[in-house]
DSSP file (Angstrom, degrees, kcal/mol; ACC not computed):
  #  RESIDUE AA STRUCTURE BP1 BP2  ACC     N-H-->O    O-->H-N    N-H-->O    O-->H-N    TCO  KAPPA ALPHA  PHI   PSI    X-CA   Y-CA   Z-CA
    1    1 A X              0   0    0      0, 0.0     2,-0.6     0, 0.0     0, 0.0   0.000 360.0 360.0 360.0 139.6    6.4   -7.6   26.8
    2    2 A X        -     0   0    0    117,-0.1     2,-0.3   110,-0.0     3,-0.1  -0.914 360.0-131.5-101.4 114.4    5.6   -4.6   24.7
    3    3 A X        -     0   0    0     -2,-0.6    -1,-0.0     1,-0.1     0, 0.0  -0.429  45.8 -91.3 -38.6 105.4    4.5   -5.3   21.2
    4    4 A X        -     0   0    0     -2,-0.3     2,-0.2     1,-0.1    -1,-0.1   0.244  50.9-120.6 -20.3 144.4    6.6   -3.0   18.8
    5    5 A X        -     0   0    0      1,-0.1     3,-0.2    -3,-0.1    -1,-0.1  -0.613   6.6-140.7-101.9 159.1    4.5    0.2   18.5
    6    6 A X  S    S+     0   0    0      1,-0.3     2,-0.7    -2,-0.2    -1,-0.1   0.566  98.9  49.3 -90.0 -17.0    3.2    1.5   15.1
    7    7 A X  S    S-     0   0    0     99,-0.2    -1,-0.3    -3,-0.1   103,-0.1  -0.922  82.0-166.3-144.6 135.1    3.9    4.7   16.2
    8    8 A X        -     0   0    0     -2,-0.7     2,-0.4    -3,-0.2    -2,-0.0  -0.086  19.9-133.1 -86.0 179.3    7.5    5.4   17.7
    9    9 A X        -     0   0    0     79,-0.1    79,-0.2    -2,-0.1    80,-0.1  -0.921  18.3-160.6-133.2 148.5    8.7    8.2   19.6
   10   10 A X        -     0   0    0     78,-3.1     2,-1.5    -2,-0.4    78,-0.1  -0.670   7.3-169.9-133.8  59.1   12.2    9.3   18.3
   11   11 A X        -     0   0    0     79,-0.0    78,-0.1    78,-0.0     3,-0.1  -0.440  17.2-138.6 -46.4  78.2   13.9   11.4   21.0
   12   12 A X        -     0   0    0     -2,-1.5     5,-0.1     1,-0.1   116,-0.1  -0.400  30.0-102.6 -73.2 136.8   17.0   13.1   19.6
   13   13 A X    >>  -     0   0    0      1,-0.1     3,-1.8     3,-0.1     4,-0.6   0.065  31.7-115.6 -46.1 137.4   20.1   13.0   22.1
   14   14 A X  T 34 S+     0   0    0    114,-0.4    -1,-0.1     1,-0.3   118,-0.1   0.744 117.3  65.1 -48.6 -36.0   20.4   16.6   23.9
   15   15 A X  T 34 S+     0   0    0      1,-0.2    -1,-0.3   119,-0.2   121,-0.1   0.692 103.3  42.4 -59.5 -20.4   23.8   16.5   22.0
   16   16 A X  T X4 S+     0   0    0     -3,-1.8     3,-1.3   119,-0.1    -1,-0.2   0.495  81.5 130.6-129.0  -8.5   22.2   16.5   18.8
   17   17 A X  T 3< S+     0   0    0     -4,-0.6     3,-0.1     1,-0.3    -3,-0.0  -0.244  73.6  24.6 -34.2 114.8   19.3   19.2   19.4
   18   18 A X  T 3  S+     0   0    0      1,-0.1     2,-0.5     0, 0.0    -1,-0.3   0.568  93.4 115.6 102.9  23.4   19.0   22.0   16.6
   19   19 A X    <   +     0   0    0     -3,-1.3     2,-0.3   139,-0.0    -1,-0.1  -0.857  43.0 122.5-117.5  97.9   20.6   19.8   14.1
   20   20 A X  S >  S-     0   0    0     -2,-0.5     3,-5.2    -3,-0.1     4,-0.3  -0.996  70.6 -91.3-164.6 149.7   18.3   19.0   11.5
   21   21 A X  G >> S+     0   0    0     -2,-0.3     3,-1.6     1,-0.3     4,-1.1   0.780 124.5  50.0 -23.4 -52.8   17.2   18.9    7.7
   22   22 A X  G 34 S+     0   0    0      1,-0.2    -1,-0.3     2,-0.2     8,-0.1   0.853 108.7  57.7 -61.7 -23.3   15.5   22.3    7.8
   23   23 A X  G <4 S+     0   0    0     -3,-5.2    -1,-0.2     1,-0.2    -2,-0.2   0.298 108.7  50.9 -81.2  -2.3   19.1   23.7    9.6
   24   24 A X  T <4 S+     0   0    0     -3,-1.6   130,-3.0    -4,-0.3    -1,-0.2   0.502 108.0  38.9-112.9 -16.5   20.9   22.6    6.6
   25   25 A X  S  < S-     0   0    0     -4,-1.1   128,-0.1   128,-0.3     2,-0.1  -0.620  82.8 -80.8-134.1 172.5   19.4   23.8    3.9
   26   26 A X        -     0   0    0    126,-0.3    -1,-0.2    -2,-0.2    -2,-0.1  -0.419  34.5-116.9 -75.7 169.5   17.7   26.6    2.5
   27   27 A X  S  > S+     0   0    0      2,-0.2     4,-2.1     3,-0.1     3,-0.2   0.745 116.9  48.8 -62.0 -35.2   14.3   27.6    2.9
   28   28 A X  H  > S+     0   0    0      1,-0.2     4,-2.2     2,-0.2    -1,-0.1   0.893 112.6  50.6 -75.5 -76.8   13.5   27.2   -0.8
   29   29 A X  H  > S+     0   0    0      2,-0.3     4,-1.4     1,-0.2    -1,-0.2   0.517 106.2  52.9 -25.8 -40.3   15.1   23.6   -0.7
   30   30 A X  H  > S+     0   0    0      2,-0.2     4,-3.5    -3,-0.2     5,-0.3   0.862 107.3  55.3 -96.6 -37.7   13.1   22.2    2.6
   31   31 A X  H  X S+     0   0    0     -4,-2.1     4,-1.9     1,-0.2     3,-0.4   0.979 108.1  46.3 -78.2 -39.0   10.1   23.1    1.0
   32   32 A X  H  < S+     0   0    0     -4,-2.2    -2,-0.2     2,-0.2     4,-0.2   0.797 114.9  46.7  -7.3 -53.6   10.9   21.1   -1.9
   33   33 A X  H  X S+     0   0    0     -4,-1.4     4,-1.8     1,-0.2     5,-0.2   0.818 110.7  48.5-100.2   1.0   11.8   18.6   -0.1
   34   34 A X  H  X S+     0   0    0     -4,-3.5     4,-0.7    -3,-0.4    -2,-0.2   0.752 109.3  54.6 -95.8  -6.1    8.9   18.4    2.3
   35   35 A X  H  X S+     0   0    0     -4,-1.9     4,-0.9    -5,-0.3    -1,-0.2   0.469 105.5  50.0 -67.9  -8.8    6.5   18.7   -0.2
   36   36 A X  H  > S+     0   0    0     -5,-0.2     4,-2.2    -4,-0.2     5,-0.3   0.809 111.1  53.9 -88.3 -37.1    7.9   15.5   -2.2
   37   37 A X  H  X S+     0   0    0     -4,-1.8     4,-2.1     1,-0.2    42,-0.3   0.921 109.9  42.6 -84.8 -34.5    7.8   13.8    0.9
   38   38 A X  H  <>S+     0   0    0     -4,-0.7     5,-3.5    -5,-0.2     6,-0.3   0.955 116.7  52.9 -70.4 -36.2    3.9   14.7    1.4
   39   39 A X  H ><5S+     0   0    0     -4,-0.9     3,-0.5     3,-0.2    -2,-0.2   0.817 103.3  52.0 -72.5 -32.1    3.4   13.8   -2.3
   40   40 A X  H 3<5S+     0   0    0     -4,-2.2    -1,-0.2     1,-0.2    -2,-0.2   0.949 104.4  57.3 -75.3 -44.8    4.9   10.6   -2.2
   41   41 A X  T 3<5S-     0   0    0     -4,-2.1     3,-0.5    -5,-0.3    -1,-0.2   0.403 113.7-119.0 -66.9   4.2    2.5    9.5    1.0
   42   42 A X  T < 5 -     0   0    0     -3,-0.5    -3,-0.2     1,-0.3    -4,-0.1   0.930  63.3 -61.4  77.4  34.2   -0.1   10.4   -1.3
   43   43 A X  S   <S+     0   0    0     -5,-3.5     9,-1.2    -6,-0.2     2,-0.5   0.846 106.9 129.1  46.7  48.1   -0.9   13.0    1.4
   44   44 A X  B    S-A   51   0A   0     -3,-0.5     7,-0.2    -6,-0.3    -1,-0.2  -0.918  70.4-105.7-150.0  83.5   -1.6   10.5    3.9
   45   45 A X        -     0   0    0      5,-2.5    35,-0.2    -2,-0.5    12,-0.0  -0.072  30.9-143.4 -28.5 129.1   -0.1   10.4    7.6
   46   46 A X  S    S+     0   0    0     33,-1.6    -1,-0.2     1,-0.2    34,-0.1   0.523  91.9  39.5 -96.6   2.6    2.2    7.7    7.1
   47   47 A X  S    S+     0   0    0     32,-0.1    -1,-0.2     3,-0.1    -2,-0.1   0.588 133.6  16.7 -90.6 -21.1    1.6    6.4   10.7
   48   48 A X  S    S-     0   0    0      2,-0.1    -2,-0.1   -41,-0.0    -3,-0.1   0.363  98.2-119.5-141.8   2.0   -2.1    6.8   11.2
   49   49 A X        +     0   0    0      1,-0.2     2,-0.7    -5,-0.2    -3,-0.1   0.797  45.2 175.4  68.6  23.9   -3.2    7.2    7.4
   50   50 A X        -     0   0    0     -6,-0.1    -5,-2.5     2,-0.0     2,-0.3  -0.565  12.2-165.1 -48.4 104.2   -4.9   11.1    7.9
   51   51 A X  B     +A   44   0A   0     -2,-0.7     2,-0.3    -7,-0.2    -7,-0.2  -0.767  36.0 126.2 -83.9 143.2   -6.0   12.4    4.5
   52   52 A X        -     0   0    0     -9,-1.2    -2,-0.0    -2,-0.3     0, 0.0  -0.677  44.5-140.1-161.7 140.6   -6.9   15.4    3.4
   53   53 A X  S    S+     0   0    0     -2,-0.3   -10,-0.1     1,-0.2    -9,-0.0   0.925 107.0  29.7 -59.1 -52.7   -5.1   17.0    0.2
   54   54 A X  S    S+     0   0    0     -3,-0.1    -1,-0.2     2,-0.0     3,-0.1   0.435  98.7 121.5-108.9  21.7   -4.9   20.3    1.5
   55   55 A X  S    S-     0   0    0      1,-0.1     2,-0.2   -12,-0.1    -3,-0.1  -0.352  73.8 -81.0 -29.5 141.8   -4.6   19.4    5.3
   56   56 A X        +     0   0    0     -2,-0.1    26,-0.4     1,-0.1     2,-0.3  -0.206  54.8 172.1 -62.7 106.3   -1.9   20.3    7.6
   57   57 A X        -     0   0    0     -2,-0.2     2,-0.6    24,-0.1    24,-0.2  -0.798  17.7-160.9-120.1 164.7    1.2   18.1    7.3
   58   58 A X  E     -B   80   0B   0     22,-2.6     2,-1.2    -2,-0.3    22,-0.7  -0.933  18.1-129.0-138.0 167.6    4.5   18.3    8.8
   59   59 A X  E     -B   79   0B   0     -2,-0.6     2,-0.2    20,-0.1    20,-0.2  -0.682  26.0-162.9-115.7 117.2    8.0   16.3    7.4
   60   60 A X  E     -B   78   0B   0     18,-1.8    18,-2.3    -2,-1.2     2,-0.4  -0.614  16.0-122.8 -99.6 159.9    9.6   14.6   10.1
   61   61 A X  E     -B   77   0B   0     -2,-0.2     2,-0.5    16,-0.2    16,-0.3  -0.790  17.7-148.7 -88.9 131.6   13.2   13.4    9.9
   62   62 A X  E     -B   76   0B   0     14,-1.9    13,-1.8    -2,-0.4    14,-0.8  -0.854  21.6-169.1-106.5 123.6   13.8    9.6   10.5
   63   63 A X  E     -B   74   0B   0     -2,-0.5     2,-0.4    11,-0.2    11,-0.2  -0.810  19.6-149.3-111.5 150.9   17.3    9.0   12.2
   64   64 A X  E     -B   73   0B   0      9,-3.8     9,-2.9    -2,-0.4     2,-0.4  -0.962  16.3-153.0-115.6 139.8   19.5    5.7   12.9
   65   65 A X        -     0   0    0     -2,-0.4     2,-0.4     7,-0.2     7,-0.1  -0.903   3.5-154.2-109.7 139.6   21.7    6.0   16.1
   66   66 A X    >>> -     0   0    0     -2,-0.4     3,-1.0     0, 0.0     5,-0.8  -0.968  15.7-167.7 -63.1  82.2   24.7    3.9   15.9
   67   67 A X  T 345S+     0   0    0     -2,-0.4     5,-0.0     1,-0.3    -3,-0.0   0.303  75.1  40.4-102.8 -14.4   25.0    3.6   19.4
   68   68 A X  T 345S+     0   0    0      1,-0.1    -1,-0.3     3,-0.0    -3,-0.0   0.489 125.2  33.6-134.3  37.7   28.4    2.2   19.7
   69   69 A X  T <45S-     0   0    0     -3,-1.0    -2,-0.2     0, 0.0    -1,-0.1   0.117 107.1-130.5-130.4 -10.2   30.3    4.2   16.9
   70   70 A X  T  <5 +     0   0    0     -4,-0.7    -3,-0.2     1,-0.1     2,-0.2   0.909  51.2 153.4  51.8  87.9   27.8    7.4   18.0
   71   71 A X      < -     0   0    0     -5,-0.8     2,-0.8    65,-0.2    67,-0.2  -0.788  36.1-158.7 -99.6  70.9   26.8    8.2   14.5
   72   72 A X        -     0   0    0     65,-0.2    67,-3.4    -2,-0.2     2,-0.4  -0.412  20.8-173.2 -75.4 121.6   23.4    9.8   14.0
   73   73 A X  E     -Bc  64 139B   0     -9,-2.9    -9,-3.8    -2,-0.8     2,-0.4  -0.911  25.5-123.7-113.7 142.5   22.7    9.0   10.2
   74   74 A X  E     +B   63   0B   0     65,-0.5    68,-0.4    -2,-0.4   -11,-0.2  -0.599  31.2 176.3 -61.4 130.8   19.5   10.6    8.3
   75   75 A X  E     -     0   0B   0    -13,-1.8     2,-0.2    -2,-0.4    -1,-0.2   0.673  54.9 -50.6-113.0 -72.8   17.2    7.5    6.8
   76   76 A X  E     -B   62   0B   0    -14,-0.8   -14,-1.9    66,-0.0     2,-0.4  -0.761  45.3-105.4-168.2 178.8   14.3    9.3    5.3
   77   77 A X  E     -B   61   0B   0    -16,-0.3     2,-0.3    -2,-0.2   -16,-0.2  -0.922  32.0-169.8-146.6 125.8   11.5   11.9    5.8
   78   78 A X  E     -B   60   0B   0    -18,-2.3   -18,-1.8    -2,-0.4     2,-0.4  -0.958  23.3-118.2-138.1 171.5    8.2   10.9    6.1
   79   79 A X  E     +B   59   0B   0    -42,-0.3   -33,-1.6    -2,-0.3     2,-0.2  -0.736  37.2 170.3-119.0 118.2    4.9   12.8    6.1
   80   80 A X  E     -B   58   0B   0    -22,-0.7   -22,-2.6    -2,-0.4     2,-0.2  -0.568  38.0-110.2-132.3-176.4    3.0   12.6    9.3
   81   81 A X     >  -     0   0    0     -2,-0.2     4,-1.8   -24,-0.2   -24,-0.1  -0.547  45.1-102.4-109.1 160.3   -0.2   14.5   10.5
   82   82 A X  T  4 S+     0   0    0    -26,-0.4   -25,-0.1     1,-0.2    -1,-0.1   0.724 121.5  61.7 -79.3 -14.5    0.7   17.1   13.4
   83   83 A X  T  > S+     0   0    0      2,-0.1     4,-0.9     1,-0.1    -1,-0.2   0.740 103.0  48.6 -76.7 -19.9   -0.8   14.7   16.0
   84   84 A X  H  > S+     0   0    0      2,-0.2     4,-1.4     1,-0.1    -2,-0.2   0.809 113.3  52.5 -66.7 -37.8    1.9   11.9   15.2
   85   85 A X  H  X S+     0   0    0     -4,-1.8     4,-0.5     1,-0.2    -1,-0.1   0.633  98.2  53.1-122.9  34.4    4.2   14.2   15.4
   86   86 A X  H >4 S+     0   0    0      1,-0.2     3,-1.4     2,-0.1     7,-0.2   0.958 109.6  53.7 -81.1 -53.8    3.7   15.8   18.6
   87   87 A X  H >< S+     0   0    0     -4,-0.9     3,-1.2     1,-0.2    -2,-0.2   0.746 100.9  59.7 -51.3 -42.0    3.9   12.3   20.0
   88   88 A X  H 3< S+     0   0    0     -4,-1.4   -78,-3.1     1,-0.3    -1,-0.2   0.949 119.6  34.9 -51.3 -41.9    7.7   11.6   18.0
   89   89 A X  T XX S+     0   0    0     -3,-1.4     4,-1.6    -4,-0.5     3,-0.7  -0.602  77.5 145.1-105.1  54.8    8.9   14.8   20.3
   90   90 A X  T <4  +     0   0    0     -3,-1.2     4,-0.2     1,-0.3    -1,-0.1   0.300  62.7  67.5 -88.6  21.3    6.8   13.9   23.0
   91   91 A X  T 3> S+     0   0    0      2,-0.1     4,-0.8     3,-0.1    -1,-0.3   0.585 108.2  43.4-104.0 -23.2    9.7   15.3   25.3
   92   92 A X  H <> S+     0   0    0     -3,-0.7     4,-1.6    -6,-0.2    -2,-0.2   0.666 106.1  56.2 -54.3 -30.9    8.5   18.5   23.8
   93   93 A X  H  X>S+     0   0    0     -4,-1.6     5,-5.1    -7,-0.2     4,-0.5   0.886 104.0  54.9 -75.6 -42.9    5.1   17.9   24.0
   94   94 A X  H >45S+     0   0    0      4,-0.3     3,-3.6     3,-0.2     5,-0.3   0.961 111.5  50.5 -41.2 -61.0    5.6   17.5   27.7
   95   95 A X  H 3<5S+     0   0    0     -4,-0.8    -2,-0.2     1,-0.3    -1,-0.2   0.779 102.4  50.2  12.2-102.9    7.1   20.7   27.5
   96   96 A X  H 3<5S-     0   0    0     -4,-1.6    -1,-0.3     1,-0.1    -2,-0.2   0.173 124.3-104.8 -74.3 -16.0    4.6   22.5   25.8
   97   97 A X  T <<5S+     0   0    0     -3,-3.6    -3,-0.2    -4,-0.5     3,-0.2   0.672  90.0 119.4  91.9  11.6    2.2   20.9   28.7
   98   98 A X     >< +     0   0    0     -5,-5.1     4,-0.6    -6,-0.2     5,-0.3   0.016  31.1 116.2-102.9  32.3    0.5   18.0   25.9
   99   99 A X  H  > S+     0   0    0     -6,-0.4     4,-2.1    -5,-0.3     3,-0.3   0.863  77.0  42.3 -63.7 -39.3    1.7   14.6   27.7
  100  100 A X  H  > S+     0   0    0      1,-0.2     4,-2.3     2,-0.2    -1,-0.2   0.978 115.0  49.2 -74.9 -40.4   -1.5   13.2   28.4
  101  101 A X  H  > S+     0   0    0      2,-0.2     4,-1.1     1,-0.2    -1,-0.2   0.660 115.5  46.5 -70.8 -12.7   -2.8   14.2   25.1
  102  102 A X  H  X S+     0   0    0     -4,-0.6     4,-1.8    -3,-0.3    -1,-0.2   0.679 116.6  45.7 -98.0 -33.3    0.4   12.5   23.4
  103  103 A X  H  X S+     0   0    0     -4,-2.1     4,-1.4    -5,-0.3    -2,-0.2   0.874 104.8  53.7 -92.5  -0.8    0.0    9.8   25.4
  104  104 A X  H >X S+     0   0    0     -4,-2.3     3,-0.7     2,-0.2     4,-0.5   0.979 117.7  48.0 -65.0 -56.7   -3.9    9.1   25.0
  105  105 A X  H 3X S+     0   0    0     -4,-1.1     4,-2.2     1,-0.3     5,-0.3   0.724 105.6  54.0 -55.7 -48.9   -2.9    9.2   21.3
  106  106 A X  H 3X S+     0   0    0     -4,-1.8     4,-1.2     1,-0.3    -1,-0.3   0.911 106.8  49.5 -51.0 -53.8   -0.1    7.0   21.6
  107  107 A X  H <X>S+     0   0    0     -4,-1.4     5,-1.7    -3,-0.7     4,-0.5   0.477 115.7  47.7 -82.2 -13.2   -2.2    4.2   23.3
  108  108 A X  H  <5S+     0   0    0     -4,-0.5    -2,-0.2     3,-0.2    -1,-0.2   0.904 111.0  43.9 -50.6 -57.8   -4.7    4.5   20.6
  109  109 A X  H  <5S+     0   0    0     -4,-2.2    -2,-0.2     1,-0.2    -3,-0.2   0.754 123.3  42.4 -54.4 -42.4   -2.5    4.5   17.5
  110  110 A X  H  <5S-     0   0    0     -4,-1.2    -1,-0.2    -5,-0.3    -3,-0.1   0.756 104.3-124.2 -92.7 -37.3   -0.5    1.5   19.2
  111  111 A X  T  <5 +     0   0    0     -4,-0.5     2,-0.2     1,-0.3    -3,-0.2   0.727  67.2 142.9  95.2  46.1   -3.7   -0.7   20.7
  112  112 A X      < -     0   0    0     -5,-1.7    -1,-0.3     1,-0.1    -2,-0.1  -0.855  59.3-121.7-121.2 166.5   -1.8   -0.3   24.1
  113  113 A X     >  -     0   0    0     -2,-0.2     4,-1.2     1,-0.1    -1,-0.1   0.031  37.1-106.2 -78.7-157.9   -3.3    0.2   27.5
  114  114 A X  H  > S+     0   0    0      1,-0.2     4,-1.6     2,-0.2     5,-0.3   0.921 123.4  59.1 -79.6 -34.6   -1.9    3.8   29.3
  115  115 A X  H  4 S+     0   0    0      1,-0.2     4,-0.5     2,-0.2    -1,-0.2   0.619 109.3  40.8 -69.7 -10.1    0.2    1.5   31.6
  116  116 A X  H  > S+     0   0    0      2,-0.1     4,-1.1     3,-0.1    -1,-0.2   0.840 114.6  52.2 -76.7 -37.1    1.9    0.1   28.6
  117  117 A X  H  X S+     0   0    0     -4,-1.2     4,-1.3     2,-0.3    -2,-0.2   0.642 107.0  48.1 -66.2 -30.0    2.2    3.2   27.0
  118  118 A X  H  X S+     0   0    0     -4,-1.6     4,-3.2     2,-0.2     5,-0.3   0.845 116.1  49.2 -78.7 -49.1    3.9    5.2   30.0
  119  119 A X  H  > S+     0   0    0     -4,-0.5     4,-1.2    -5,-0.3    -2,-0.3   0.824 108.7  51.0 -85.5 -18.2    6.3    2.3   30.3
  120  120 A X  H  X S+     0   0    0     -4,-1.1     4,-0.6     2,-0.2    -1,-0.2   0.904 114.7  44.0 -71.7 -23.2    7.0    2.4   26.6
  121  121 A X  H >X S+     0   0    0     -4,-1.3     4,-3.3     2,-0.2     3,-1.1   0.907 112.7  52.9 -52.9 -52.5    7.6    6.0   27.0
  122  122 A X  H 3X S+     0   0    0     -4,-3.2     4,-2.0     1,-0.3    -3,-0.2   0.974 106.9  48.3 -47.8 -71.7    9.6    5.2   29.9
  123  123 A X  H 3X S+     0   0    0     -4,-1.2     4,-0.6    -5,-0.3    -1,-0.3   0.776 110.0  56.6 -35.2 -34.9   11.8    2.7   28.2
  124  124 A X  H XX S+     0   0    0     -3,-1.1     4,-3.2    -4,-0.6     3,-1.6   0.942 106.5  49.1 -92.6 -52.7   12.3    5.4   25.2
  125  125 A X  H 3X S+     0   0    0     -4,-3.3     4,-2.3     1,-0.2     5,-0.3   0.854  99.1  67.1 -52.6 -24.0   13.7    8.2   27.7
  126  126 A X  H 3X S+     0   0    0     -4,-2.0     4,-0.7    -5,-0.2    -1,-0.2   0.646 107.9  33.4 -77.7  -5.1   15.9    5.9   29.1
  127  127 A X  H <X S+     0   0    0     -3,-1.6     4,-2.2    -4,-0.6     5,-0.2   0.551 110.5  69.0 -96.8 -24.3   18.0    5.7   25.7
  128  128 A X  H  X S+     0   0    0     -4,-3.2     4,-2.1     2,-0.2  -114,-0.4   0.969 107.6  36.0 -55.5 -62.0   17.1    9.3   25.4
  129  129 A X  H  X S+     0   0    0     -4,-2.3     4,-0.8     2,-0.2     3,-0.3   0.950 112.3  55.7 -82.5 -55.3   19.4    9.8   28.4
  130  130 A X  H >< S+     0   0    0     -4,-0.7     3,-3.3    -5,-0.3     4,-0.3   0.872 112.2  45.7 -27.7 -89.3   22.1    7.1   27.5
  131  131 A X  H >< S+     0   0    0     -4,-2.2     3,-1.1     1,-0.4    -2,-0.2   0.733 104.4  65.2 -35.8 -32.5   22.6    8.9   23.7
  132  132 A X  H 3< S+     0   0    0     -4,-2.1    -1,-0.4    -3,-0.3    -2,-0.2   0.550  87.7  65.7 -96.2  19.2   22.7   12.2   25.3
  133  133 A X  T << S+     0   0    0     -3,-3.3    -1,-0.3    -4,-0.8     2,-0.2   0.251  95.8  72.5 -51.6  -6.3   25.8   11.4   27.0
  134  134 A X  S <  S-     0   0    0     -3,-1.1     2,-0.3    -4,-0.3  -119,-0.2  -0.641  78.5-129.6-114.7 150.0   27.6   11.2   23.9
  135  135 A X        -     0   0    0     -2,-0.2     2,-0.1   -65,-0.1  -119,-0.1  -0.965  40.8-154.3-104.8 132.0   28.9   13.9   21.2
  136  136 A X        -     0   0    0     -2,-0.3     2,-0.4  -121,-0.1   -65,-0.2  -0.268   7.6-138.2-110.4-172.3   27.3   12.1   17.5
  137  137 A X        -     0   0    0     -2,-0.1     2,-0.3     2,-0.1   -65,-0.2  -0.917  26.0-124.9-172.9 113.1   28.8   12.8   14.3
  138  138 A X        -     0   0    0     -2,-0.4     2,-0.5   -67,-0.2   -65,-0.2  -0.546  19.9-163.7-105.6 150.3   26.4   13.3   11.9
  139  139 A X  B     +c   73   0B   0    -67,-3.4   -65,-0.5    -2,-0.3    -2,-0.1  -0.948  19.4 163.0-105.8 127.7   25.7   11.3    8.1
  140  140 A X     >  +     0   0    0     -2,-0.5     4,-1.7   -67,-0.2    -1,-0.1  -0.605  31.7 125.5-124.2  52.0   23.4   13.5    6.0
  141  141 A X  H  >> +     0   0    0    -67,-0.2     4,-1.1     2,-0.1     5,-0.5   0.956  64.5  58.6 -74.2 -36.4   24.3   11.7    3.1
  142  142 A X  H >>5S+     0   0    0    -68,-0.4     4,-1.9     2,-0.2     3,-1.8   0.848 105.4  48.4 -17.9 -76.8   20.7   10.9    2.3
  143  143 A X  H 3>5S+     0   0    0      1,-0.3     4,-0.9     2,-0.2    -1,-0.2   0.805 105.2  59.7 -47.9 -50.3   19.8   14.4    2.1
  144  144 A X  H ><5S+     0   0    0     -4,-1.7     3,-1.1     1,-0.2    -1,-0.3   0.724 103.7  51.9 -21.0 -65.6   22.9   14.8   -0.1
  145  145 A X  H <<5S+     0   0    0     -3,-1.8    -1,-0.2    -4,-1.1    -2,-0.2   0.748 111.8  49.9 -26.0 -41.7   21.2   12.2   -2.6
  146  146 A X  H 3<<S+     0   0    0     -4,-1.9    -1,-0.3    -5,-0.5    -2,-0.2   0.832  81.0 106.8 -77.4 -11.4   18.1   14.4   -2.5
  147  147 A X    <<  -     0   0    0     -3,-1.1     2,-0.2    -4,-0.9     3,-0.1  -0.334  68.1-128.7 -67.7 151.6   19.6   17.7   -3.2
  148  148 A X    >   -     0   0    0      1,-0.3     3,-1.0     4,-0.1    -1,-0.1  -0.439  45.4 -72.2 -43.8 142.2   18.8   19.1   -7.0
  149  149 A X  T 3  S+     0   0    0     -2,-0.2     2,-1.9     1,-0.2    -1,-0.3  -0.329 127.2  24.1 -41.0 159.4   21.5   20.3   -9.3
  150  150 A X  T 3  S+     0   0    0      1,-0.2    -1,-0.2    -3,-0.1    -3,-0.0  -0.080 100.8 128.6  65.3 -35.0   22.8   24.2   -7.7
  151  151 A X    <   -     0   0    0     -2,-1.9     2,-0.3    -3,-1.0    -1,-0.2   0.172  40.8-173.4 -64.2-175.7   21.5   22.9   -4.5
  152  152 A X        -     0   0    0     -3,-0.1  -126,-0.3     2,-0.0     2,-0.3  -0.998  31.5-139.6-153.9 150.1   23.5   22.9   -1.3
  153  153 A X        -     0   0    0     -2,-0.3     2,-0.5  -128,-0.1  -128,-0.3  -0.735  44.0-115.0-101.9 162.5   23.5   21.8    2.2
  154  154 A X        -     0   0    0   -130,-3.0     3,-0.0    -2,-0.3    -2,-0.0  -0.945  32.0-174.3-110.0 131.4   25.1   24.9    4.4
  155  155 A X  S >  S+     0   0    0     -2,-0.5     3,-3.3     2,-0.1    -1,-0.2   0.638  76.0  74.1 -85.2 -57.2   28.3   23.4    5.7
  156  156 A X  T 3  S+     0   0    0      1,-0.2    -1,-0.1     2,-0.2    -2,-0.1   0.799  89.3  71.6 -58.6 -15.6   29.3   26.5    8.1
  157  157 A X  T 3         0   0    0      1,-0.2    -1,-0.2  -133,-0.1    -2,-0.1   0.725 360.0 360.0 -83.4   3.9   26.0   24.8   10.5
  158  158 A X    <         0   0    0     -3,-3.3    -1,-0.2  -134,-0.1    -2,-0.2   0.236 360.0 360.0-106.3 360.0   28.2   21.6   11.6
């Protein structure tokens, strides 16, 4: 059995690729809000507790799949270090030719061995590929919540 990890990987369904916070909004607006989100973690990867004030942060998006109404809904943004959150898109990192390095990281952050870690990975593509069988139908009301007076989310990108 695999002990819930402290740090996830969050594979968004193929269907739902390019649809995200930063694609919704202005530029002006994302940095606003990814700077609240770094200021509220107190500058502090919120999985693996990296400080630095002025260190390199990025704001990743936290989604809930509603897997049997297909509904990808926005939760939150929280402020991770750029090695957490190569590991979230660690079907990019593969990519990009960083799998071992996301997964050395992985099995640190988590206390797992590499053979747990490969099979939690494993386990995480295999939903990866379930969801992306599916068209989702996305809730950004959060973001809504977040927006400022005058702001706007750009409608014409759904």
């Amino acid at each position: 059995m695999i002990i819930p990890p402290h740090l996830t990987i969050e594979l968004v369904p193929k269907t739902c690729w390019f649809t995200n916070v930063r694609s919704c909004v202005s530029s002006t607006v994302w940095n606003r809000l990814r700077r609240l989100t770094y200021e509220q973690a107190g500058y502090k990867c919120e999985v693996c507790g990296y400080h630095k004030r002025s260190g390199t942060f990025h704001a990743h998006e936290v989604w809930f799949y509603d897997d049997d109404e297909h509904i990808q809904k926005l939760v939150a943004l929280i402020c991770l270090c750029p090695d957490c959150h190569e590991v979230k898109h660690i079907g990019l990192a593969r990519i990009k030719g960083n799998w071992w390095r996301c997964i050395d990281r992985l099995s640190r952050i988590n206390s797992y061995d590499r053979s747990t870690s490969l099979k939690y990975v494993d386990q995480c593509f295999t939903q990866w590929r379930i969801r992306s069988q599916h068209e989702w139908t996305l809730d950004i009301s959060w973001l809504e919540e977040h927006l400022l007076e005058g702001e706007k989310v750009e409608e014409y990108i759904f």
